[in-house]
Structure formats: structure tokens, C-alpha cells
N, CA, C and O atoms as a Maestro MAE file, in Angstrom:
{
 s_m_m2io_version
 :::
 2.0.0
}

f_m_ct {
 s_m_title
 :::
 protein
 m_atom[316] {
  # First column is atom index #
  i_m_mmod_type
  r_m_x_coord
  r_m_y_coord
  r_m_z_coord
  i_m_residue_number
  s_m_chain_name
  s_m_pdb_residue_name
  s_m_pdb_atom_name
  i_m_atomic_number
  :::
  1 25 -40.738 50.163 -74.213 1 A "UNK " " N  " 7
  2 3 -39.631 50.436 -73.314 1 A "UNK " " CA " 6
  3 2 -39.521 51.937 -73.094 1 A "UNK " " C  " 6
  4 15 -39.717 52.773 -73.976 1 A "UNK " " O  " 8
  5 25 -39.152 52.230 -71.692 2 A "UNK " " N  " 7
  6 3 -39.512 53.483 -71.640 2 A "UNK " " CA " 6
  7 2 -38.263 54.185 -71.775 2 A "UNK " " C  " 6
  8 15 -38.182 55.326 -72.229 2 A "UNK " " O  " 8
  9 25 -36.905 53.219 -71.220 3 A "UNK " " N  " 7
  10 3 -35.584 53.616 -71.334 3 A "UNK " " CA " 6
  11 2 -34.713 53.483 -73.052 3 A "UNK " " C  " 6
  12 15 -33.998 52.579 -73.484 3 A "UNK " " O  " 8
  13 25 -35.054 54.484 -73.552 4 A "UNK " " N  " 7
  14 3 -34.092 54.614 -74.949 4 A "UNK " " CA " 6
  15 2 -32.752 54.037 -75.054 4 A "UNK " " C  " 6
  16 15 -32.545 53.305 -76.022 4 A "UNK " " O  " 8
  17 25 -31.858 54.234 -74.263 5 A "UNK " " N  " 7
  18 3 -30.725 53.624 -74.140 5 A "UNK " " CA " 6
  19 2 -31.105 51.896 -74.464 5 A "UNK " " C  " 6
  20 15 -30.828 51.170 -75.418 5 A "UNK " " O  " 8
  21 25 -31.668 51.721 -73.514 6 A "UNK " " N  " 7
  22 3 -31.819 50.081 -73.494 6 A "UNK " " CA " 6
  23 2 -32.369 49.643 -74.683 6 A "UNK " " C  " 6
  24 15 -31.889 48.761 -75.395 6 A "UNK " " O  " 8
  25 25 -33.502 50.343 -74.917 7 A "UNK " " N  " 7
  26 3 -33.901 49.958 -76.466 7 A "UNK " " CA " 6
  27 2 -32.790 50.158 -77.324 7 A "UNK " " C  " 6
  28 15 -32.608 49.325 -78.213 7 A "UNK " " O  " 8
  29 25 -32.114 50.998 -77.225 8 A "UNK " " N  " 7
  30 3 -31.042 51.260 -78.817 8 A "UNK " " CA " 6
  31 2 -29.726 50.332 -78.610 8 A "UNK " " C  " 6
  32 15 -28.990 50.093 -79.568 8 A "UNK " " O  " 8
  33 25 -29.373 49.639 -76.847 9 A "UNK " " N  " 7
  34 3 -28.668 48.609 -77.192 9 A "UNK " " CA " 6
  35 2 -29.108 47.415 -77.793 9 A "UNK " " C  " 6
  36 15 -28.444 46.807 -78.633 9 A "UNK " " O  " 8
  37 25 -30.701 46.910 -77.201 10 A "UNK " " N  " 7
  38 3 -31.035 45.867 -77.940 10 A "UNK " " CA " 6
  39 2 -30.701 46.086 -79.745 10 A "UNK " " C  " 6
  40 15 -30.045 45.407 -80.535 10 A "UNK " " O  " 8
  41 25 -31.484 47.340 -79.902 11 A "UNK " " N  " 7
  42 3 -31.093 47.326 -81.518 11 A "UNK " " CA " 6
  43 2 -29.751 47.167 -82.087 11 A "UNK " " C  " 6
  44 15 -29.356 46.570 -83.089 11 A "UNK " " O  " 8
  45 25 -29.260 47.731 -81.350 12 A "UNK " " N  " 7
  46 3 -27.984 48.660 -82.329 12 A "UNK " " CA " 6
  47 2 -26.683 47.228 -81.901 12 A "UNK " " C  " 6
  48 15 -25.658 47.149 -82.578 12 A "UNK " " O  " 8
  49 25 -26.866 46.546 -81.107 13 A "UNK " " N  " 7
  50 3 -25.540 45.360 -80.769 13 A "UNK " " CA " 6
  51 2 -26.253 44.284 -80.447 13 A "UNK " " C  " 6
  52 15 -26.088 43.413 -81.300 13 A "UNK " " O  " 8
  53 25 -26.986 43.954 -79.581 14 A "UNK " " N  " 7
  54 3 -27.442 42.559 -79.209 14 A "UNK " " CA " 6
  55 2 -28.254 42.156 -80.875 14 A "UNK " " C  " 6
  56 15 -27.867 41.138 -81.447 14 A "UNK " " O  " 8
  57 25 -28.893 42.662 -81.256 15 A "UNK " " N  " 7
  58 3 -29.516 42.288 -82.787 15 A "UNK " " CA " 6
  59 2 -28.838 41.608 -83.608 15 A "UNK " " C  " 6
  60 15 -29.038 40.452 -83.979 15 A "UNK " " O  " 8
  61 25 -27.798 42.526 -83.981 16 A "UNK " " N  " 7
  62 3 -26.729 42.203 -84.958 16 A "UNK " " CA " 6
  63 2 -25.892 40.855 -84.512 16 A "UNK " " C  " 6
  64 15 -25.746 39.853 -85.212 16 A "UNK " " O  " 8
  65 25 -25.312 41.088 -83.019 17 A "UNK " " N  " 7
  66 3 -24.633 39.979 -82.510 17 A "UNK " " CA " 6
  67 2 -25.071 38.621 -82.441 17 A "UNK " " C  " 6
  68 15 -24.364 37.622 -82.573 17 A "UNK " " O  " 8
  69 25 -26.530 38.683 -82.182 18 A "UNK " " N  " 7
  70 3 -26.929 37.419 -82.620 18 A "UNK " " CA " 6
  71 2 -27.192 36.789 -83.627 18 A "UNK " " C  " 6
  72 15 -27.160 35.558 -83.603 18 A "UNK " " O  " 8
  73 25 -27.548 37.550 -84.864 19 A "UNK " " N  " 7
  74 3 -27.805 37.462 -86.108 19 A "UNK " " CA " 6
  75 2 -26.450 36.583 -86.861 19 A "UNK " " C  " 6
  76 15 -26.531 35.690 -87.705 19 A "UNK " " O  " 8
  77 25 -25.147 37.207 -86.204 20 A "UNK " " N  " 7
  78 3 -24.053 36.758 -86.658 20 A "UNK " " CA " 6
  79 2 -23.838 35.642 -86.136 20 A "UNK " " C  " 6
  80 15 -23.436 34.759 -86.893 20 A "UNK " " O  " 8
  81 25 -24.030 35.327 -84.723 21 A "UNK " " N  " 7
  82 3 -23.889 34.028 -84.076 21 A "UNK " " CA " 6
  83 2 -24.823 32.972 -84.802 21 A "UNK " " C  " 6
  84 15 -24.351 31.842 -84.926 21 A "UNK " " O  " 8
  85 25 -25.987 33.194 -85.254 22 A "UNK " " N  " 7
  86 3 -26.929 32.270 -85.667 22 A "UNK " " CA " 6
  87 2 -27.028 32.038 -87.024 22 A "UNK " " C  " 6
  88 15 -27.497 30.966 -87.407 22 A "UNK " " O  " 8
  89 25 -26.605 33.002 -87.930 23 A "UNK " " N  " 7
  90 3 -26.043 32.950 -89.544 23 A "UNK " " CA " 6
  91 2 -24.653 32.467 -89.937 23 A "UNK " " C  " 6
  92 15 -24.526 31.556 -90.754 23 A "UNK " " O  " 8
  93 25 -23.734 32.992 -89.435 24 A "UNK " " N  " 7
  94 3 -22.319 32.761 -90.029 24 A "UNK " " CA " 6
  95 2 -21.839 31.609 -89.034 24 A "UNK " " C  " 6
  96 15 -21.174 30.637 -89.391 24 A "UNK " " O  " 8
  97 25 -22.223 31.831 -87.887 25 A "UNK " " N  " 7
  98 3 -21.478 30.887 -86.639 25 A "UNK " " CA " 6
  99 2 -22.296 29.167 -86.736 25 A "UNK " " C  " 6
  100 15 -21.741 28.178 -87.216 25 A "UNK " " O  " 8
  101 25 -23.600 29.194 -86.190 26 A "UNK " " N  " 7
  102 3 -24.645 27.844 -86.558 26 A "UNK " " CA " 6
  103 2 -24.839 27.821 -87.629 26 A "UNK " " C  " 6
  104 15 -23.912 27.067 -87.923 26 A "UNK " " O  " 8
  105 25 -25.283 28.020 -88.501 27 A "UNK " " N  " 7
  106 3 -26.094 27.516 -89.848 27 A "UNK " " CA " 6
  107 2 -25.106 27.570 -91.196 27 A "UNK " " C  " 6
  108 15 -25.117 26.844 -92.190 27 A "UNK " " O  " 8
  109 25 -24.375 28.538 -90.905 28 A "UNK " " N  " 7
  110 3 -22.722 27.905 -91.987 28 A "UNK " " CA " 6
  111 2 -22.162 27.130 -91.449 28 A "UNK " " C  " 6
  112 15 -21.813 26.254 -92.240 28 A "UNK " " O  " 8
  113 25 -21.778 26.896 -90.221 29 A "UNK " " N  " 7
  114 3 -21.311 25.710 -89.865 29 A "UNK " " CA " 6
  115 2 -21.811 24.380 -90.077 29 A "UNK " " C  " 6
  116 15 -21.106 23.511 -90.591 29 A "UNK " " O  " 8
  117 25 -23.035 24.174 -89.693 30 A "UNK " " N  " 7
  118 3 -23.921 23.026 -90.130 30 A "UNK " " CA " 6
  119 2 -23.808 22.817 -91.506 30 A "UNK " " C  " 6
  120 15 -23.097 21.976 -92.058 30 A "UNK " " O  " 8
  121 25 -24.618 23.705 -92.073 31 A "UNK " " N  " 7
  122 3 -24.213 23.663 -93.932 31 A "UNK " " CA " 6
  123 2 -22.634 23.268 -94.222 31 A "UNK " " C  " 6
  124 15 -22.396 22.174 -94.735 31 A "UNK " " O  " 8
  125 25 -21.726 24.030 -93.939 32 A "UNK " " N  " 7
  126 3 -20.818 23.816 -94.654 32 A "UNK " " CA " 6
  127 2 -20.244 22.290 -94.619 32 A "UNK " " C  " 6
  128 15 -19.451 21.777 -95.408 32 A "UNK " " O  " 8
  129 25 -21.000 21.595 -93.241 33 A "UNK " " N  " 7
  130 3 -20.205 19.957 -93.417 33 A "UNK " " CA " 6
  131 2 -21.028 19.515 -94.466 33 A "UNK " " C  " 6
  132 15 -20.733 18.337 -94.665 33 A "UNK " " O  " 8
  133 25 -22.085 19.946 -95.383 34 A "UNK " " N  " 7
  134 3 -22.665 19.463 -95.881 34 A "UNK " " CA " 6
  135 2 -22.718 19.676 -97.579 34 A "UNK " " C  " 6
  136 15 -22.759 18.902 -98.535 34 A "UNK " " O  " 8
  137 25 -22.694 21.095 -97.419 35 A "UNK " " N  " 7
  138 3 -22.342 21.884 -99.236 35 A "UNK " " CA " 6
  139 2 -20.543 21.562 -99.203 35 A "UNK " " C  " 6
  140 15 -19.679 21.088 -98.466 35 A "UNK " " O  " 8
  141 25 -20.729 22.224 -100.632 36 A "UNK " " N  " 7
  142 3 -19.273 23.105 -100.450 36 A "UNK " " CA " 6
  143 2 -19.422 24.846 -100.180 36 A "UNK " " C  " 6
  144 15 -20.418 25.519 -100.444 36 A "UNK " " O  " 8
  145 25 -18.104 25.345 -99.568 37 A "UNK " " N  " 7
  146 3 -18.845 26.594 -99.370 37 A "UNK " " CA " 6
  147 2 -19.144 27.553 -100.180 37 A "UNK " " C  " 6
  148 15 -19.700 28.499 -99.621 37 A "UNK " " O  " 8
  149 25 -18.936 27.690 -101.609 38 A "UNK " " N  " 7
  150 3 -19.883 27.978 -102.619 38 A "UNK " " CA " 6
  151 2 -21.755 28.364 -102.321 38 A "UNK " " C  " 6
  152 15 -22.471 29.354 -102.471 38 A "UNK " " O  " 8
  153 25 -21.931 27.017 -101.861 39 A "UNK " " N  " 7
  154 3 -23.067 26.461 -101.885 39 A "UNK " " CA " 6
  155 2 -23.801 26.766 -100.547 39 A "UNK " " C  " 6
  156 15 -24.988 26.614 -100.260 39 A "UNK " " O  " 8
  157 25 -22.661 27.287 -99.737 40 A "UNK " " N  " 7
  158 3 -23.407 27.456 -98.141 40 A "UNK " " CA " 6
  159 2 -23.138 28.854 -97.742 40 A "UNK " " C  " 6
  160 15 -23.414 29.407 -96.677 40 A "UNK " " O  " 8
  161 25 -22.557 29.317 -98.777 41 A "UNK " " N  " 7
  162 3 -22.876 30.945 -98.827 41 A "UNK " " CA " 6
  163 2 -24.757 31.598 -99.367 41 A "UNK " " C  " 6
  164 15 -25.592 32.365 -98.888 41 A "UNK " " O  " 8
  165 25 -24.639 30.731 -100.581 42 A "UNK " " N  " 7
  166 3 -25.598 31.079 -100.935 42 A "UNK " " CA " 6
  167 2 -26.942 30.725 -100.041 42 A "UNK " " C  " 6
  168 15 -27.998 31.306 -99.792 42 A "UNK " " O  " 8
  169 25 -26.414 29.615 -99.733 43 A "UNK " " N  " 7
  170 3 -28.240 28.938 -98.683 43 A "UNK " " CA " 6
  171 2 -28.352 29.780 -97.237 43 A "UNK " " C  " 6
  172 15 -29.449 29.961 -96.710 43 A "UNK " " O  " 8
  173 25 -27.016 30.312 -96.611 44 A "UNK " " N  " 7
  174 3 -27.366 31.238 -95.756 44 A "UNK " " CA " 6
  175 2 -27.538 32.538 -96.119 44 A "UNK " " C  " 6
  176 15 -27.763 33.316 -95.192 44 A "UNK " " O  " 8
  177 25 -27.478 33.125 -97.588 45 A "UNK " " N  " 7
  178 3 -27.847 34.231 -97.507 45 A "UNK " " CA " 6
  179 2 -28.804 34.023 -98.094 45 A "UNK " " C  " 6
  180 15 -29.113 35.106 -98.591 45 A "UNK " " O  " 8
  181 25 -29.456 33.348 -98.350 46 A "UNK " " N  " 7
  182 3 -30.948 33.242 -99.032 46 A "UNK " " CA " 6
  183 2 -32.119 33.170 -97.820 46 A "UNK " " C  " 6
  184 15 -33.274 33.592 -97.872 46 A "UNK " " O  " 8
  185 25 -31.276 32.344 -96.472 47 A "UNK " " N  " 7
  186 3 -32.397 32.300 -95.547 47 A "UNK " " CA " 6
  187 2 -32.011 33.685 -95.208 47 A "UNK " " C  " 6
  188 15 -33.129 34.179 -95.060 47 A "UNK " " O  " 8
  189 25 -31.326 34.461 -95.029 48 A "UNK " " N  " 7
  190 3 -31.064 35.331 -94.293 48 A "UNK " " CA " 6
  191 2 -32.089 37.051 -94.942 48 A "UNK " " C  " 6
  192 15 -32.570 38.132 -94.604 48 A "UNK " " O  " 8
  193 25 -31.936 36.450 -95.645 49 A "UNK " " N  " 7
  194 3 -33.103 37.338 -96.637 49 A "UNK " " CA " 6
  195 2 -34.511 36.987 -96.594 49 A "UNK " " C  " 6
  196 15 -35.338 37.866 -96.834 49 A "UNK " " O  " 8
  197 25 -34.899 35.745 -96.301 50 A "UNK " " N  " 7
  198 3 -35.962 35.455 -96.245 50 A "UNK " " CA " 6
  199 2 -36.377 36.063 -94.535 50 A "UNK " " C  " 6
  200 15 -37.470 36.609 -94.386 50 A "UNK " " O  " 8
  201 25 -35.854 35.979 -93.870 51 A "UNK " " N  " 7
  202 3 -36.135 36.212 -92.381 51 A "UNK " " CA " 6
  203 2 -36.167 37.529 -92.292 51 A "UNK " " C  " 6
  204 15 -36.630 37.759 -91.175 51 A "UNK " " O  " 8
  205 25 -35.905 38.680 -92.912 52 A "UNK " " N  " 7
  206 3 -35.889 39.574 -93.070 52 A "UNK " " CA " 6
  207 2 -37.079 40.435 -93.961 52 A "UNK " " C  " 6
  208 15 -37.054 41.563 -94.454 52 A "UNK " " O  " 8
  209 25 -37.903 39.601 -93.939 53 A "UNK " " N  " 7
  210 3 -39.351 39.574 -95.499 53 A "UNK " " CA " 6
  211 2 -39.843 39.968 -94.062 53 A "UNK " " C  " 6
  212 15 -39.932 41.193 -93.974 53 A "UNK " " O  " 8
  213 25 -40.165 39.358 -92.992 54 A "UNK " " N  " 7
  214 3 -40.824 39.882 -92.335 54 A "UNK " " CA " 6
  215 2 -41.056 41.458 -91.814 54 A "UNK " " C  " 6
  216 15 -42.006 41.786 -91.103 54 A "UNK " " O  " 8
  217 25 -39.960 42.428 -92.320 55 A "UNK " " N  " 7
  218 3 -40.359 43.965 -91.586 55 A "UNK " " CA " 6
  219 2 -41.107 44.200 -93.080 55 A "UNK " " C  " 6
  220 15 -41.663 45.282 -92.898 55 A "UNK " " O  " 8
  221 25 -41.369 43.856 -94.209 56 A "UNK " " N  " 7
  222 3 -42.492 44.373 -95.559 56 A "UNK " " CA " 6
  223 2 -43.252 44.302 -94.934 56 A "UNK " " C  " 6
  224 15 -43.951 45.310 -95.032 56 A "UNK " " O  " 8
  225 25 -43.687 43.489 -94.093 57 A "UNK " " N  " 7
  226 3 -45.618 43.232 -93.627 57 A "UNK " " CA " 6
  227 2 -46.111 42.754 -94.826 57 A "UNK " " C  " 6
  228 15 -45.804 41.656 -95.292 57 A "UNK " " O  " 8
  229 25 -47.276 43.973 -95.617 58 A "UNK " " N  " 7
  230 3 -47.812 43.387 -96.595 58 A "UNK " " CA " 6
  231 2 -47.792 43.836 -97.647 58 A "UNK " " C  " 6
  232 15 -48.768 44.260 -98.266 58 A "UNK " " O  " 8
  233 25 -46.330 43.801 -98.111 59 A "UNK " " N  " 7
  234 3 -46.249 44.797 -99.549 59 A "UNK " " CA " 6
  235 2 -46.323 43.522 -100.353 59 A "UNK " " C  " 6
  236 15 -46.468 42.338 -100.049 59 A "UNK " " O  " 8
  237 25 -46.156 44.242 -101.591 60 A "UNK " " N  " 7
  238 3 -46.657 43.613 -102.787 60 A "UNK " " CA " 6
  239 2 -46.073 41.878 -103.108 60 A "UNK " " C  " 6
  240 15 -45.061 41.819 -102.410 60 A "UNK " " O  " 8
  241 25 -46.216 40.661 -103.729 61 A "UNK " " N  " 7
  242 3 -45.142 40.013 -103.612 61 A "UNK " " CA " 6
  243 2 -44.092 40.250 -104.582 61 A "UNK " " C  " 6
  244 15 -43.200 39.415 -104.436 61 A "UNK " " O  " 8
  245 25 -43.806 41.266 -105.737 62 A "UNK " " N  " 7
  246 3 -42.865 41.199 -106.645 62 A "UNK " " CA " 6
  247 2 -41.770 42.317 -105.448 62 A "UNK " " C  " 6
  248 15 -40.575 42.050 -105.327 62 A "UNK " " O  " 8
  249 25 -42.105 42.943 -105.042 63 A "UNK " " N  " 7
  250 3 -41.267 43.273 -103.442 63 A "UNK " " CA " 6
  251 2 -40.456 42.588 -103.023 63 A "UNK " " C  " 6
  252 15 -39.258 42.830 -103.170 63 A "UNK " " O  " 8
  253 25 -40.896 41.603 -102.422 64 A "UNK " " N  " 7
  254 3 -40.521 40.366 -101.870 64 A "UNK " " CA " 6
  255 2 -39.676 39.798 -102.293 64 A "UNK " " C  " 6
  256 15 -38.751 39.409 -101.580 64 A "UNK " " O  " 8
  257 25 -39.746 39.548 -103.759 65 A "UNK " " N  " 7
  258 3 -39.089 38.600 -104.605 65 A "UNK " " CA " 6
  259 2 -37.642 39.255 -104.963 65 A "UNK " " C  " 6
  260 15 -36.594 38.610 -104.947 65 A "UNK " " O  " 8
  261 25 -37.758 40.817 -105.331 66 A "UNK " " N  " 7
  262 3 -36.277 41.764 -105.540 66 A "UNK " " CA " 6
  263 2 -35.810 41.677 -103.951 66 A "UNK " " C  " 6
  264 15 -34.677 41.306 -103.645 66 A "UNK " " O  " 8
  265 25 -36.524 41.951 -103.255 67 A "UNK " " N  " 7
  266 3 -35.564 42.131 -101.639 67 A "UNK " " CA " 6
  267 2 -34.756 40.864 -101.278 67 A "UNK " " C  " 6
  268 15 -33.594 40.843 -100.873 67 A "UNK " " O  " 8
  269 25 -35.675 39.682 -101.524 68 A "UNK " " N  " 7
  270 3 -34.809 38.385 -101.190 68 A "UNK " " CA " 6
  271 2 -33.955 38.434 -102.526 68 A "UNK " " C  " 6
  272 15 -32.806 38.256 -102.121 68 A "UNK " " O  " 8
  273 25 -33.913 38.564 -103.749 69 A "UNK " " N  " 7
  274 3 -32.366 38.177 -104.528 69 A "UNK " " CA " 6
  275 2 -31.405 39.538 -104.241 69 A "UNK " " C  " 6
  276 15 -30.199 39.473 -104.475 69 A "UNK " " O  " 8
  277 25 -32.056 40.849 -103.686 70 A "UNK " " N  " 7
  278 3 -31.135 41.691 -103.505 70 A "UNK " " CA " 6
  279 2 -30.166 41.251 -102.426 70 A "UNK " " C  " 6
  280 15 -28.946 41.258 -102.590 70 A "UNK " " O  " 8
  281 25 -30.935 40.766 -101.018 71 A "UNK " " N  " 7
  282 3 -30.391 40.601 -99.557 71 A "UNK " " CA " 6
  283 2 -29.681 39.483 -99.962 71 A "UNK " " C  " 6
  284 15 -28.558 39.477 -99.457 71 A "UNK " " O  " 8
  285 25 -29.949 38.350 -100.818 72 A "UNK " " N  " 7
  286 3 -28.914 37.409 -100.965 72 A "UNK " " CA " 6
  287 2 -27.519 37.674 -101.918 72 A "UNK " " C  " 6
  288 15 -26.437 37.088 -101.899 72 A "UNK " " O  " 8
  289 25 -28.091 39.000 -102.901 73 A "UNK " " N  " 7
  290 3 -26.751 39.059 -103.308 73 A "UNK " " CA " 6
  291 2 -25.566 39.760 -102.537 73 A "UNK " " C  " 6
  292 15 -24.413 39.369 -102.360 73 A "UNK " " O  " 8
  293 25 -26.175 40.869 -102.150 74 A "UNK " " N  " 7
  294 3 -25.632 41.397 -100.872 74 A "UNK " " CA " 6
  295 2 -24.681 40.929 -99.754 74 A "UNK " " C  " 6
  296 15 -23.623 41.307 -99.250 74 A "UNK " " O  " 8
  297 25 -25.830 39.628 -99.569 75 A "UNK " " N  " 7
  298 3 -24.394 39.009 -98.367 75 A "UNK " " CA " 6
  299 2 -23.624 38.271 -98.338 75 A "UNK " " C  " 6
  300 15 -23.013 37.798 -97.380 75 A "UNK " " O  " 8
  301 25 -23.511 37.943 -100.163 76 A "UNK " " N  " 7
  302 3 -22.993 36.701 -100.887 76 A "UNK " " CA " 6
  303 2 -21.396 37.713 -101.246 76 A "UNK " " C  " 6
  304 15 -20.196 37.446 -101.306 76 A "UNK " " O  " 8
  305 25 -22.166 38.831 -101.400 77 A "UNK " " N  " 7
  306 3 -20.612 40.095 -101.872 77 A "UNK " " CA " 6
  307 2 -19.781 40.537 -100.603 77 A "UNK " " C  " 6
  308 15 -18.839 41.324 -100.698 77 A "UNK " " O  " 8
  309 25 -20.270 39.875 -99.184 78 A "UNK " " N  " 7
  310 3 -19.813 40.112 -98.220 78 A "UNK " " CA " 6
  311 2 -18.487 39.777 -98.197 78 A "UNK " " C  " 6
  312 15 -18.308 38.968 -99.108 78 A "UNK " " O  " 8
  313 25 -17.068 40.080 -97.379 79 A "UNK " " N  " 7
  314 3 -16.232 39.318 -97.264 79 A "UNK " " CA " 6
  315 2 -16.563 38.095 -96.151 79 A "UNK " " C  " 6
  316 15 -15.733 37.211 -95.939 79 A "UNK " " O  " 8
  :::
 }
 m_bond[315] {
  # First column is bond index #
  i_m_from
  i_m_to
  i_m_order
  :::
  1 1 2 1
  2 2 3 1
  3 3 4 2
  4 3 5 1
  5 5 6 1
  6 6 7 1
  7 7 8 2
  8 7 9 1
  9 9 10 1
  10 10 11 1
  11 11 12 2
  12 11 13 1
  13 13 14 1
  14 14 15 1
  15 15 16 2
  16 15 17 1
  17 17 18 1
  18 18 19 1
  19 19 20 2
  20 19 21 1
  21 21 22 1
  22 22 23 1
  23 23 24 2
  24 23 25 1
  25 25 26 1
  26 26 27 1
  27 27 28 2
  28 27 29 1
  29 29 30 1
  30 30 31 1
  31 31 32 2
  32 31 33 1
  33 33 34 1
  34 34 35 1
  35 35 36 2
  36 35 37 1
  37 37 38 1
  38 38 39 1
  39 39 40 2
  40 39 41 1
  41 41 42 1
  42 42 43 1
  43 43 44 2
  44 43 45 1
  45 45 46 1
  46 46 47 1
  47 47 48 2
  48 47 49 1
  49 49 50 1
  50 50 51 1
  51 51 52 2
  52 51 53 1
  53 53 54 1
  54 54 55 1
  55 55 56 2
  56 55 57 1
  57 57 58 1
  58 58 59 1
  59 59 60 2
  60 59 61 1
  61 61 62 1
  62 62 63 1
  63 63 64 2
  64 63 65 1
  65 65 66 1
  66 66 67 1
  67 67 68 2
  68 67 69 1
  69 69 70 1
  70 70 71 1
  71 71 72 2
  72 71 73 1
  73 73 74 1
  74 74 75 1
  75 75 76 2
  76 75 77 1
  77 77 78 1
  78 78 79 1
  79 79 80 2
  80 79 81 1
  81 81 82 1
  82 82 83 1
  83 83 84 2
  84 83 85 1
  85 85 86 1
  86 86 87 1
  87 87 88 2
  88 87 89 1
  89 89 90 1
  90 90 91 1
  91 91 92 2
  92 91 93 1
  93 93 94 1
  94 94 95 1
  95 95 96 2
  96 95 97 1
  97 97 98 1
  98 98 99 1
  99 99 100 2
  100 99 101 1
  101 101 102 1
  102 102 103 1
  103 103 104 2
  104 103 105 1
  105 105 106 1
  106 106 107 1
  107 107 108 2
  108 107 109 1
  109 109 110 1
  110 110 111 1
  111 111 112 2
  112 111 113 1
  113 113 114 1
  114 114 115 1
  115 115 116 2
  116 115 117 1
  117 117 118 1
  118 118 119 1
  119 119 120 2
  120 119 121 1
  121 121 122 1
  122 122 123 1
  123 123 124 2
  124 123 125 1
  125 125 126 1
  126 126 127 1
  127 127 128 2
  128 127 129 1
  129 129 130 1
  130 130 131 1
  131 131 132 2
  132 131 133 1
  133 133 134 1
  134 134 135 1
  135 135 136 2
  136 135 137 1
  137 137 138 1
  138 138 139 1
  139 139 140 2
  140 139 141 1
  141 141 142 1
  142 142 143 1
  143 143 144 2
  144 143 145 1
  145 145 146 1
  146 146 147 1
  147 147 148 2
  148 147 149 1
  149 149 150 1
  150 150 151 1
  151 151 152 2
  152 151 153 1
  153 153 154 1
  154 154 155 1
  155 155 156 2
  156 155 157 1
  157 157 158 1
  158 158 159 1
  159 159 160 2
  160 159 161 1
  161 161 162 1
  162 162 163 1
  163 163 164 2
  164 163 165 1
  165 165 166 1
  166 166 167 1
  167 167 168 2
  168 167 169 1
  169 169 170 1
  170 170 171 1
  171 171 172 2
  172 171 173 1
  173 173 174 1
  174 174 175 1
  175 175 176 2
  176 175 177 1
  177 177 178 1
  178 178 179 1
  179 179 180 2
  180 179 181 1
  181 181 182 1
  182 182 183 1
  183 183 184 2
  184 183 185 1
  185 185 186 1
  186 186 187 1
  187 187 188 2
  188 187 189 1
  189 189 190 1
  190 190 191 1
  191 191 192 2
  192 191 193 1
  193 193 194 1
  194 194 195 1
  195 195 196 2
  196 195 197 1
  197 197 198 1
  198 198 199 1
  199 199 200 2
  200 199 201 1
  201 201 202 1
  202 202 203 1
  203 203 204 2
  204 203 205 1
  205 205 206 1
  206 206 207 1
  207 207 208 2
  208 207 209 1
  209 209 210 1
  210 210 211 1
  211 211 212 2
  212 211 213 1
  213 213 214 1
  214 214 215 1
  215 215 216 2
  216 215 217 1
  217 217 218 1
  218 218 219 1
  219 219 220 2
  220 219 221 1
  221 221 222 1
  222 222 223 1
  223 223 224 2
  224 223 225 1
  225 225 226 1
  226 226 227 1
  227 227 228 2
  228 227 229 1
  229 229 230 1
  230 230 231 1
  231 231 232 2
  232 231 233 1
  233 233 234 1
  234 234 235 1
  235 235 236 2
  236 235 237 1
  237 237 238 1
  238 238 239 1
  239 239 240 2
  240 239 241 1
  241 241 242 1
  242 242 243 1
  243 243 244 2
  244 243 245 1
  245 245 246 1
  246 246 247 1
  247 247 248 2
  248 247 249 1
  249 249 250 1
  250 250 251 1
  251 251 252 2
  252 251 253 1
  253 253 254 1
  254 254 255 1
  255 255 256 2
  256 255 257 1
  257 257 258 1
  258 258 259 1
  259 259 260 2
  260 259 261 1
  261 261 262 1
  262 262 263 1
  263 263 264 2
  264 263 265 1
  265 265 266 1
  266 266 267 1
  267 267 268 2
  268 267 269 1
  269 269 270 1
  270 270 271 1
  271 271 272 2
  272 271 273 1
  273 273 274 1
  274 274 275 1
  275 275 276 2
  276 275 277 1
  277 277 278 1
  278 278 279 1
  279 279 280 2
  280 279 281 1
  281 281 282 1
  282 282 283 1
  283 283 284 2
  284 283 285 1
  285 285 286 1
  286 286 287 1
  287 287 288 2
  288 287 289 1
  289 289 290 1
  290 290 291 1
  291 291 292 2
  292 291 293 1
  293 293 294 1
  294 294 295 1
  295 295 296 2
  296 295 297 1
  297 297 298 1
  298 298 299 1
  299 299 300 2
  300 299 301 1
  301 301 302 1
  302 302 303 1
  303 303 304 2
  304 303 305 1
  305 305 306 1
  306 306 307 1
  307 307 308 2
  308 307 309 1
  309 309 310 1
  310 310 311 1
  311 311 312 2
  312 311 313 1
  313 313 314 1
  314 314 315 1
  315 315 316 2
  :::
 }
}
């Protein structure tokens, strides 16, 4: 993209906004008729960490393994 602006809205709001629509809005919703929400905190922040493995590329897998229990504890401490 040659226009910066446009690139840094995709990043900086459309990213996030959907992330929230498709984590907290669909997939806790779905889950939660299904866990209790205990239980559907944790399974969306576990995928939510996992989907996020993708910017490592190809680091090591013990990497991998701290980033996903970090990113899940992380968004489990969220309000």
C-alpha cells in the first residue's frame, strides 16, 4: 500500500475491531451457551493465542508454548 494512512487504519482500528467482534462477540457467545463462563474465557483466550502463533513464523517450539500460556493468561486477566 502506497497510502500510509490507509495502511495504519487497517492496522491500528479495523484489526482490533474485528478481532473483538469475532472473539468476545461470536465465539464467547457460541461457547458460552455451552461452557460456563469460567470455561469460555479460557477456550477463547487460548484460541486467541493460538491465532496469534502465526506472526513467530519459525521460532523455536518452546516459544510457542510460553506465548500461547502467556496470551491466554493475559486475556483471561482482562476485564
Amino acid at each position: 500500500m502506497n497510502d500510509w494512512w490507509l495502511q495504519l487504519t487497517f492496522t491500528v482500528i479495523s484489526a482490533p475491531l474485528v478481532e473483538e467482534y469475532t472473539f468476545r462477540g461470536y465465539i464467547f457467545g457460541v461457547l458460552d451457551n455451552i461452557f460456563n463462563q469460567t470455561a469460555t474465557i479460557w477456550i477463547t483466550s487460548f484460541i486467541f493465542s493460538l491465532i496469534h502463533l502465526s506472526s513467530l513464523g519459525k521460532a523455536a517450539w518452546y516459544n510457542a508454548v510460553f506465548l500461547v500460556v502467556a496470551y491466554t493468561a493475559w486475556e483471561c486477566s482482562l476485564p
